[in-house]
DRENDO-1510 file (C-alpha; in Angstrom, 1 decimal, always signed):
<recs>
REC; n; res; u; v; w
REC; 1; UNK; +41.4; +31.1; -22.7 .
REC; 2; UNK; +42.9; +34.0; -20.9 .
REC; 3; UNK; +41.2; +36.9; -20.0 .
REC; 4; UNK; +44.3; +39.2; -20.0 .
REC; 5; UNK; +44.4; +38.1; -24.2 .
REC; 6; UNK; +42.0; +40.6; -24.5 .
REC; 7; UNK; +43.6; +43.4; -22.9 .
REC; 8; UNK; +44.6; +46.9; -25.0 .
REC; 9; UNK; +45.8; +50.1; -24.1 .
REC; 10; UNK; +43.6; +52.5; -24.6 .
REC; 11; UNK; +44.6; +56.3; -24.4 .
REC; 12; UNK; +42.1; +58.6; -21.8 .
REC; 13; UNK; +41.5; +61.1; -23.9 .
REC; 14; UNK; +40.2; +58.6; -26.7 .
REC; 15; UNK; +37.9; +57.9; -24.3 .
REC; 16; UNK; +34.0; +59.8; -25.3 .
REC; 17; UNK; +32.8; +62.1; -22.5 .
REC; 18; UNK; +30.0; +63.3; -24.7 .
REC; 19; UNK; +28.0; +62.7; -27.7 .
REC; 20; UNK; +28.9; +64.2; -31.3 .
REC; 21; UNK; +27.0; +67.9; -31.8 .
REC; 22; UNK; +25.1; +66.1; -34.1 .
REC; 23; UNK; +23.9; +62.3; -33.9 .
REC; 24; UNK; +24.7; +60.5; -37.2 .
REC; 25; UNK; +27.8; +62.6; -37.5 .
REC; 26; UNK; +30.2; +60.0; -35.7 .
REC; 27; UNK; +32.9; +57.9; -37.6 .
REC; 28; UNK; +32.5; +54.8; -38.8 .
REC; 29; UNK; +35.1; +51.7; -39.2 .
REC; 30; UNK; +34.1; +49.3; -42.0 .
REC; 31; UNK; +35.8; +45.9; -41.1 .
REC; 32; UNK; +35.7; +42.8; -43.7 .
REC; 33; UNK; +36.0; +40.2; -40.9 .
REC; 34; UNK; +37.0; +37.4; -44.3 .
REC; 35; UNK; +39.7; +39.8; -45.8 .
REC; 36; UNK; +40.3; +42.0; -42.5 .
REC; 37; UNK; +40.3; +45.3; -45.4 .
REC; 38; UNK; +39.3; +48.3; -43.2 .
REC; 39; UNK; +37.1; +51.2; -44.4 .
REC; 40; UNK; +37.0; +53.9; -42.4 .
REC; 41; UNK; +33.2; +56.1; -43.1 .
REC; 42; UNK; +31.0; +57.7; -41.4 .
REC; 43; UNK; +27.7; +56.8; -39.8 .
REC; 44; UNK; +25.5; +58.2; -42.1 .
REC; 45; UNK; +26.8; +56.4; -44.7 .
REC; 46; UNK; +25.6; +53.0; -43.3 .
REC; 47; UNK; +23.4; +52.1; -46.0 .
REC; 48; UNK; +25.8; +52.5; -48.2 .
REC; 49; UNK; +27.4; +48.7; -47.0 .
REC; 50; UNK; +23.9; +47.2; -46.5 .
REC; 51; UNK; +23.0; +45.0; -48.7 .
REC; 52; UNK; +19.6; +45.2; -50.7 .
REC; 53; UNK; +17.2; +42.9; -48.7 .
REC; 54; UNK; +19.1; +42.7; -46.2 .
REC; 55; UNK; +17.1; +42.6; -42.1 .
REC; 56; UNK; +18.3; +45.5; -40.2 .
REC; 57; UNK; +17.3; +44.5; -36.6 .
REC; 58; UNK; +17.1; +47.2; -33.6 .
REC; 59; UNK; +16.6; +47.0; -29.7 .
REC; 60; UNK; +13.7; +49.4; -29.1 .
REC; 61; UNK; +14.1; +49.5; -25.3 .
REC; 62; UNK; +14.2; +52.8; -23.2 .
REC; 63; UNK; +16.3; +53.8; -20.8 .
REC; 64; UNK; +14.8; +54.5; -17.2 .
REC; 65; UNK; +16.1; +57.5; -15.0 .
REC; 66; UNK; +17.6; +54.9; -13.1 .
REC; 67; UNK; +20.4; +56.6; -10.6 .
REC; 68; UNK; +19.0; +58.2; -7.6 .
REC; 69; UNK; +20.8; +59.8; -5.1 .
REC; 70; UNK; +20.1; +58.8; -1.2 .
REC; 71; UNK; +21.9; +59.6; +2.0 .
REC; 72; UNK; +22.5; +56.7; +4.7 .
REC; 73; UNK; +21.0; +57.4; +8.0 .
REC; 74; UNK; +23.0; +56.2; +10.8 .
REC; 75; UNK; +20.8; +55.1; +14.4 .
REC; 76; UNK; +20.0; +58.4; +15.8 .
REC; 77; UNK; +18.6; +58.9; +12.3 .
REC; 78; UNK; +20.4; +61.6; +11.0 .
REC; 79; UNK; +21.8; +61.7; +7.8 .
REC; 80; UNK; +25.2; +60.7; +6.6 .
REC; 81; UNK; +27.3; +60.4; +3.3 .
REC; 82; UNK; +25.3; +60.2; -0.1 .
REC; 83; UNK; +25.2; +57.3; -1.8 .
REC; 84; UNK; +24.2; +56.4; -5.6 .
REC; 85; UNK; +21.9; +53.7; -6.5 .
REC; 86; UNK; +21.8; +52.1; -9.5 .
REC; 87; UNK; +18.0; +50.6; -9.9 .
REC; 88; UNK; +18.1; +47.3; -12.2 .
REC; 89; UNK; +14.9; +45.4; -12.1 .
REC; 90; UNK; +12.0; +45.4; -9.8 .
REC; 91; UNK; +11.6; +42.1; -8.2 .
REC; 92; UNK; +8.2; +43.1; -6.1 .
REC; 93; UNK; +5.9; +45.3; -4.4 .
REC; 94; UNK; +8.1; +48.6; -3.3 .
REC; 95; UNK; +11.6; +46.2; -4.3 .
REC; 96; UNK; +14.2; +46.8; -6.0 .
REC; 97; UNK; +17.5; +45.1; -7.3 .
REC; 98; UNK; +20.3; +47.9; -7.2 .
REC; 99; UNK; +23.9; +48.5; -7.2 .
REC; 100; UNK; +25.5; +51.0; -5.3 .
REC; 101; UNK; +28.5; +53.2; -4.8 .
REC; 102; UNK; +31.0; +52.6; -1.6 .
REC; 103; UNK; +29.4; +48.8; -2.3 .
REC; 104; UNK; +30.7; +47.2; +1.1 .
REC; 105; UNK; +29.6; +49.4; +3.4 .
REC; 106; UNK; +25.9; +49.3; +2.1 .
REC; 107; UNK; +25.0; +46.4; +4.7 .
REC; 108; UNK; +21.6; +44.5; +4.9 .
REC; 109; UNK; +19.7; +46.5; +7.4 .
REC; 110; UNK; +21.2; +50.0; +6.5 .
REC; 111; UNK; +18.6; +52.5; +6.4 .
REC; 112; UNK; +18.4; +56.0; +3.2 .
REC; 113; UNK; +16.6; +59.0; +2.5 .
REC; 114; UNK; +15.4; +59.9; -1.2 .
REC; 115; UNK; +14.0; +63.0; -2.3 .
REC; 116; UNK; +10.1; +63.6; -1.9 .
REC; 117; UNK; +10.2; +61.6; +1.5 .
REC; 118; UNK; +11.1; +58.3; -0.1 .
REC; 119; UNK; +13.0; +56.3; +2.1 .
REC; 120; UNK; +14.3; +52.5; +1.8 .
REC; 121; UNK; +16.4; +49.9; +3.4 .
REC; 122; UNK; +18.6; +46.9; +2.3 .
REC; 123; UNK; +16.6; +43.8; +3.0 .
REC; 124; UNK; +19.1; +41.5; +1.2 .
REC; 125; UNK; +22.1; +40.9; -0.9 .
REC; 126; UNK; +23.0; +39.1; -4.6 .
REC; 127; UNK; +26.6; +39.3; -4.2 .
REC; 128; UNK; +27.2; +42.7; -5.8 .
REC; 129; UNK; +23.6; +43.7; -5.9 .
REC; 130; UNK; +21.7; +45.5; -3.0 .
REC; 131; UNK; +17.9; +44.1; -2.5 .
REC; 132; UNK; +16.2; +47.6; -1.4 .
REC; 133; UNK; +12.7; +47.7; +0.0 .
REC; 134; UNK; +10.4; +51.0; -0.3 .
REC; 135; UNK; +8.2; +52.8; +2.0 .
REC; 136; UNK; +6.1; +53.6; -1.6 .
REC; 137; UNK; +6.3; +52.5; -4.9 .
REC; 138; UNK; +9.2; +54.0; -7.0 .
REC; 139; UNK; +7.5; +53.9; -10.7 .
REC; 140; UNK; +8.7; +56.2; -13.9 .
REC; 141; UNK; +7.0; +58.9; -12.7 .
REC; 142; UNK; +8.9; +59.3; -9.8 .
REC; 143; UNK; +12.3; +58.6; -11.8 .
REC; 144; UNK; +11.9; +60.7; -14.3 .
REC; 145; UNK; +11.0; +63.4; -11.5 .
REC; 146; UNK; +14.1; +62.5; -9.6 .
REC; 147; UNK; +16.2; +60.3; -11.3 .
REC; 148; UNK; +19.1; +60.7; -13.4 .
REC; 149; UNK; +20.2; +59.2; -16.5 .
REC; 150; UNK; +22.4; +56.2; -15.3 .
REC; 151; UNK; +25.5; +56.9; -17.7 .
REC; 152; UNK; +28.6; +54.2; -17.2 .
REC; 153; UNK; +31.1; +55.0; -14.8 .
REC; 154; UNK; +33.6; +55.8; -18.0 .
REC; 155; UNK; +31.8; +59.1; -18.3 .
REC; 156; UNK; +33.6; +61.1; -15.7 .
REC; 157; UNK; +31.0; +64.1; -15.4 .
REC; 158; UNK; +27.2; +64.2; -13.8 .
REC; 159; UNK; +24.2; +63.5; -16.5 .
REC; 160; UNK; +22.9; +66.6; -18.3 .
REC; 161; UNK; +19.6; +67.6; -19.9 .
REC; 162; UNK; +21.2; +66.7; -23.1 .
REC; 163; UNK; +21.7; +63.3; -21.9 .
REC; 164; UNK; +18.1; +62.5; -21.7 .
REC; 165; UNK; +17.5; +63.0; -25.4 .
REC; 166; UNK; +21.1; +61.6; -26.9 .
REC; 167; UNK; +21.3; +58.4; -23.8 .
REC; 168; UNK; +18.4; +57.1; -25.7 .
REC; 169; UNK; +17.8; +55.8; -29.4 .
REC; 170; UNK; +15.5; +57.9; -31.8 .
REC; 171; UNK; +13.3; +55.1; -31.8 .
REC; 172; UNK; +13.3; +53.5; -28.0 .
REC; 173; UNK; +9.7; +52.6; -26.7 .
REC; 174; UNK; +9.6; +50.4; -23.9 .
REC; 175; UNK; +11.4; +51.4; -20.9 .
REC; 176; UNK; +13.3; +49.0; -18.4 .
REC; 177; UNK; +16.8; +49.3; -19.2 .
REC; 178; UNK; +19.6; +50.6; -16.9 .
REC; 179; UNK; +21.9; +51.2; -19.7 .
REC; 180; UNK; +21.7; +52.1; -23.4 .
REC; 181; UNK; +21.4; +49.6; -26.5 .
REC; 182; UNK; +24.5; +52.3; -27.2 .
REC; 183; UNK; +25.2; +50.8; -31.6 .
REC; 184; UNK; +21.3; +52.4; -31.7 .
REC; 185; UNK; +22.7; +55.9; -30.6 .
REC; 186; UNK; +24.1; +56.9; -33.7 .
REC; 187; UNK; +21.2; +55.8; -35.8 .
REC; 188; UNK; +18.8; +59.2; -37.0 .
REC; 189; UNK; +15.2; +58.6; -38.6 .
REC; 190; UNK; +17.4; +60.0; -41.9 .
REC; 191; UNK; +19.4; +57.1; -41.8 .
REC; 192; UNK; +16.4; +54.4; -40.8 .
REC; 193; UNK; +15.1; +56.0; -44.6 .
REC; 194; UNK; +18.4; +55.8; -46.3 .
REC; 195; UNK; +18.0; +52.1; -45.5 .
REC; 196; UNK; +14.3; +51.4; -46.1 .
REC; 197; UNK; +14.8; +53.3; -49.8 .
REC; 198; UNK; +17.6; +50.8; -50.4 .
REC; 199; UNK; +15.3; +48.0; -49.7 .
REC; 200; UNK; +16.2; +47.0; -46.4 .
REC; 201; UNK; +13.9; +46.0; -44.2 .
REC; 202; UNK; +13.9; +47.4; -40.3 .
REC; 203; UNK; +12.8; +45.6; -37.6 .
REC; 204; UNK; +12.3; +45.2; -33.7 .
REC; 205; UNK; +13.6; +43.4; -31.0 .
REC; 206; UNK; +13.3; +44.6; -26.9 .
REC; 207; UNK; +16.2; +43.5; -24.6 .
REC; 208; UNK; +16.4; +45.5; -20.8 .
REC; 209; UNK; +20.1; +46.2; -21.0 .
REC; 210; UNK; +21.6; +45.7; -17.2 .
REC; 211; UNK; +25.2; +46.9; -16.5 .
REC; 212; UNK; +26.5; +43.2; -16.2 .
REC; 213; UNK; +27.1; +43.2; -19.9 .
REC; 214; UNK; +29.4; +46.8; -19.5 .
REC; 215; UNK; +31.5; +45.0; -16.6 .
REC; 216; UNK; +35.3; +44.0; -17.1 .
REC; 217; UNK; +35.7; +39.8; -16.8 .
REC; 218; UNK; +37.5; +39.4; -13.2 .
REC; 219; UNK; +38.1; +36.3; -13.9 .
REC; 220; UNK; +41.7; +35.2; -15.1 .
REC; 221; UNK; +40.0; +32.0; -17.2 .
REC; 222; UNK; +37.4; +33.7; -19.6 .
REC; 223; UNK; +35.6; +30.1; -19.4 .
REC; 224; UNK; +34.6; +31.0; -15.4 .
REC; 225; UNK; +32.7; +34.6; -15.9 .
REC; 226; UNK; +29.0; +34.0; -15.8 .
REC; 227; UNK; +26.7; +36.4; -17.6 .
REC; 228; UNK; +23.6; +38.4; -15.6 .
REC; 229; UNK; +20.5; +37.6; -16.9 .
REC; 230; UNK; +18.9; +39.7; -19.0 .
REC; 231; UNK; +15.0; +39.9; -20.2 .
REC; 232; UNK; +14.4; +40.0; -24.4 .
REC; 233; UNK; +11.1; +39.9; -26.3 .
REC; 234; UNK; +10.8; +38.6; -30.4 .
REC; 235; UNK; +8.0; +39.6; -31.4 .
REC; 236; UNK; +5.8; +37.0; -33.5 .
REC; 237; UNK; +6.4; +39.2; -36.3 .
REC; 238; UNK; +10.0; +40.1; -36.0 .
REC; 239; UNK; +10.5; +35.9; -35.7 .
REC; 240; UNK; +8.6; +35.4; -39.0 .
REC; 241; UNK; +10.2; +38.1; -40.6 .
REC; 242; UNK; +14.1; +36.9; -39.7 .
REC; 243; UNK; +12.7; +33.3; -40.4 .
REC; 244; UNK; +11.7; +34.0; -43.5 .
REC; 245; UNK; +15.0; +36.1; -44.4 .
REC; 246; UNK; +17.0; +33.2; -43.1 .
REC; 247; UNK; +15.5; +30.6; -45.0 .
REC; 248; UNK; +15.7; +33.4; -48.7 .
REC; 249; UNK; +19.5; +33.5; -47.3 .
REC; 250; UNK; +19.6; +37.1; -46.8 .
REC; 251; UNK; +21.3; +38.9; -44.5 .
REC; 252; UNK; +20.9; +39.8; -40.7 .
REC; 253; UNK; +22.0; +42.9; -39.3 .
REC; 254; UNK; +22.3; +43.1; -35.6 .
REC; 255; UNK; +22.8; +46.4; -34.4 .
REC; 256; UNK; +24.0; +46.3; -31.1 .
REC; 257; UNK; +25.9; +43.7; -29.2 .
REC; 258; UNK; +22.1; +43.4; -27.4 .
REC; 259; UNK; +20.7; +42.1; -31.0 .
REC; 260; UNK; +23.4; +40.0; -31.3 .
REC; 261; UNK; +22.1; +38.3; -28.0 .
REC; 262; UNK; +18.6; +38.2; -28.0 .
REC; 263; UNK; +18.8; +36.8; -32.1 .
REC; 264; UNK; +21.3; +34.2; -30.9 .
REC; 265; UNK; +19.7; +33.2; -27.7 .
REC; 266; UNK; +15.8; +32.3; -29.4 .
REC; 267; UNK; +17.6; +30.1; -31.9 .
REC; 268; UNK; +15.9; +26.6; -31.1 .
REC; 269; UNK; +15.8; +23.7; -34.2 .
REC; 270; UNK; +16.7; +26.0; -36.7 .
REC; 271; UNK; +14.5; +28.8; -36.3 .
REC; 272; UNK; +14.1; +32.0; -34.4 .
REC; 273; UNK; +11.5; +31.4; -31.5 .
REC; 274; UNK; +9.4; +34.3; -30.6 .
REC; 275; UNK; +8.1; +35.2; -27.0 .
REC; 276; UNK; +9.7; +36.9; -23.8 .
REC; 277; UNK; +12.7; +35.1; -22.7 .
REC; 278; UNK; +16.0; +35.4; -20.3 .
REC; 279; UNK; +19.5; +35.6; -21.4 .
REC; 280; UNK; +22.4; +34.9; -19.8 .
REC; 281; UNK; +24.3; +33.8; -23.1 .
REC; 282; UNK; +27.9; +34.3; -23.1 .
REC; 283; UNK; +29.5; +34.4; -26.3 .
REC; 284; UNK; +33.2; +34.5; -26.9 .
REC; 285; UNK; +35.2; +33.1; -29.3 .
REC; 286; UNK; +34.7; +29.7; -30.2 .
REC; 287; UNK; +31.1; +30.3; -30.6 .
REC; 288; UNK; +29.4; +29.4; -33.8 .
REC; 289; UNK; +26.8; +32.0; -35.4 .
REC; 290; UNK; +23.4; +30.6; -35.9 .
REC; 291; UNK; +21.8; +33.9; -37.1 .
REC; 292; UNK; +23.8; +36.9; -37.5 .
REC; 293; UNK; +25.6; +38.0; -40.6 .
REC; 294; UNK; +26.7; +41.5; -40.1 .
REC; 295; UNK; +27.5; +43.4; -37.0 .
REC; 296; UNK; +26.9; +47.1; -36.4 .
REC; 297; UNK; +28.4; +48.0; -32.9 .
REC; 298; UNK; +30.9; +50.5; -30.5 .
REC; 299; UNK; +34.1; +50.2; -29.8 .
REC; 300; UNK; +34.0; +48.3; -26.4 .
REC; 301; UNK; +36.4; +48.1; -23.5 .
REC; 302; UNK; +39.1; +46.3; -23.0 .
REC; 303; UNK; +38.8; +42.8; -21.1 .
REC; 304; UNK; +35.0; +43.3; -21.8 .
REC; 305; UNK; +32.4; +40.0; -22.3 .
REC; 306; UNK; +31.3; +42.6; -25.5 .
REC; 307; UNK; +34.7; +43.0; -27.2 .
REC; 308; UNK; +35.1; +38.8; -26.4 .
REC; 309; UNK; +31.6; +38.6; -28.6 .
REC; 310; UNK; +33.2; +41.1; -31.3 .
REC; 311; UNK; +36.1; +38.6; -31.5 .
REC; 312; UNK; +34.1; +35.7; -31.3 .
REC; 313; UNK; +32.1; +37.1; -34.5 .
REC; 314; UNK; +35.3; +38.1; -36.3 .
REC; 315; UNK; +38.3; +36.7; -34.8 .
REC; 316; UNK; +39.9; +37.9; -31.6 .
REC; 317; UNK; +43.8; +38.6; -34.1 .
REC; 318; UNK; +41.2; +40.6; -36.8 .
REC; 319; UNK; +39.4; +42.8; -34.0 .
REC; 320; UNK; +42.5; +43.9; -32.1 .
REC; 321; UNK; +44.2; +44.6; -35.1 .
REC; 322; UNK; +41.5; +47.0; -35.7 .
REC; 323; UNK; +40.9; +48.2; -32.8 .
REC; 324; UNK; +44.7; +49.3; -33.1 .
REC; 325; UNK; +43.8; +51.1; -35.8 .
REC; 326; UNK; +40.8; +52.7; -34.3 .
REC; 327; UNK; +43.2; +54.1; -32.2 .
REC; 328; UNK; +46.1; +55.2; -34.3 .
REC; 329; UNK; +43.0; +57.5; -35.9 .
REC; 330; UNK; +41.7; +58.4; -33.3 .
REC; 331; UNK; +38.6; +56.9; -33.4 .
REC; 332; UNK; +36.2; +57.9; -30.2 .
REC; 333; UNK; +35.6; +54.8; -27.9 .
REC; 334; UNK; +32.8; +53.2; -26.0 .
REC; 335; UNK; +29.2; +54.5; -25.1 .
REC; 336; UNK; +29.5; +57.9; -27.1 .
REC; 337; UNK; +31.9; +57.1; -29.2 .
REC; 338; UNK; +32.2; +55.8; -33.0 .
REC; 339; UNK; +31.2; +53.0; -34.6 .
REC; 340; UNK; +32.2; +49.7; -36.1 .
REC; 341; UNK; +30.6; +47.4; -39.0 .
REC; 342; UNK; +31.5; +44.5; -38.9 .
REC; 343; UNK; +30.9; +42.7; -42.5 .
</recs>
């Protein structure tokens, strides 16, 4: 399978640079993956195509302050260009995995100053990942301080103060992502009750989002990408609740292409396994749905392992048919944008 098959052309200005005045206010794209019949909404109409019963399943992870700006200092230590970090996981005392800007020329060895006297230096390399040891711990406090919200790079402006509140679902809790579950965004408290009074039943599942799943395939055979691994709890309850739902044949509703794999990946013998687990699940089409029925999600790029897993879940010909619509209406696309349900 060719990666280029999954290639569409996208105007710029279709492109969200912000969030809607109002979260819950965005459009909304109804797509009957069976009959491929297209109804276009708006968000807080979701309930409205929810079924009575139905499991509504949410990523409750937070997103850290994760982009800090340093400034490399050459050997008569004095400081050079600035350079953005992207902070991903920390693998140990004062470490850091990272990405940077201006990638390959941040060599092992290279030596940066932070704000508040933090300093660190490149100890090792994961091929695009920077391994950066600390003179001090770098915790939340300190990023929230001085970090900034780590928007994608499709957002051509710098973070704001209304990025902190809209970059983060109503009802995030644990923080360790460096990107947003973004489906979440659009979802208000108002619209969590619209679904609860229709008897649908919300519950929670925590994936730490890493930028790996946001990156275009490279790869010219879709079959050679590899996934980065990404950390998921179920808890016991959540897995008893889905279980049970599963077994009543009632629908599951991911929202977010993070749901989608985190539900799919703790599938073992016929049943959702509970616990904290890693992911590097790659689903594109050809993959066979053990647990989700219906699909609340962005529009995602093009050439993207997410809009692969949108095709996989409703057939590549059905979701860039729609996706041509989306455009043709001007539907808003990617992190900020509008959304799709996928029925």
């Amino acid at each position: 399978m060719k990666t280029e098959d999954f290639f569409f052309q996208l105007p710029k200005d279709l492109i969200a640079q912000r969030p809607v005045n109002e979260r819950g206010t965005s459009g909304l794209m109804v797509l009957n993956r069976k009959t491929t019949e297209i109804v276009h909404s708006n968000v807080n109409e979701l309930a409205r195509f929810i079924k009575p019963g139905s499991i509504v399943v949410l990523n409750n992870t937070r997103v850290r302050k994760a982009r800090l700006f340093g400034r490399s200092i050459n050997q008569n230590k004095t400081e050079e260009g600035r350079v953005e970090f992207i902070l991903l996981e920390r693998t140990g005392e004062k470490i850091w995995k990272a990405i940077t800007s201006k990638s390959r020329k941040q060599r092992i060895g290279k030596n940066y100053i932070f704000p508040d006297n933090l300093t660190g230096r490149i100890i090792d390399t994961e091929e695009n990942e920077k391994i950066i040891l600390f003179n001090k711990e770098v915790d939340d406090v300190y990023l929230n301080k001085y970090g900034h919200m780590p928007l994608p790079p499709y957002i051509k402006r710098p973070d704001d103060s209304k990025d902190e509140e809209r970059y983060q679902t109503v009802y995030s809790r644990h923080p360790g992502s460096s990107a947003a579950p973004t489906a979440g965004l659009h979802l208000t408290w108002d619209i969590i009750d619209d679904l609860k009074l229709k008897n649908v039943e919300i519950t929670y599942i925590d994936l730490s989002v890493g930028l790996g799943t946001f990156l275009p395939i490279r790869e010219e055979n879709i079959e050679d990408h590899r996934m980065h691994a990404e950390k998921y709890n179920i808890p016991a309850k959540t897995a008893v609740l889905i279980n049970k739902a599963l077994k009543e044949k009632r629908d599951i509703v991911a929202v977010g292409t993070t749901v989608v794999r985190a539900l799919e990946s703790s599938w073992n013998k016929g049943r959702i396994m509970p616990g904290v687990h890693e992911t590097d699940i790659f689903i594109y089409p050809g993959y066979r749905f053990n647990v989700v029925d219906k699909l609340f999600t962005n529009f995602h790029t093009p050439q993207s392992s997410l809009l692969l897993l949108v095709s996989a879940f409703a057939g590549k010909r059905v979701i860039l048919d729609a996706y041509g619509e989306a455009v043709r209406k001007n539907y808003r696309f990617f992190s900020y944008g509008d959304a799709m349900l996928i029925l």
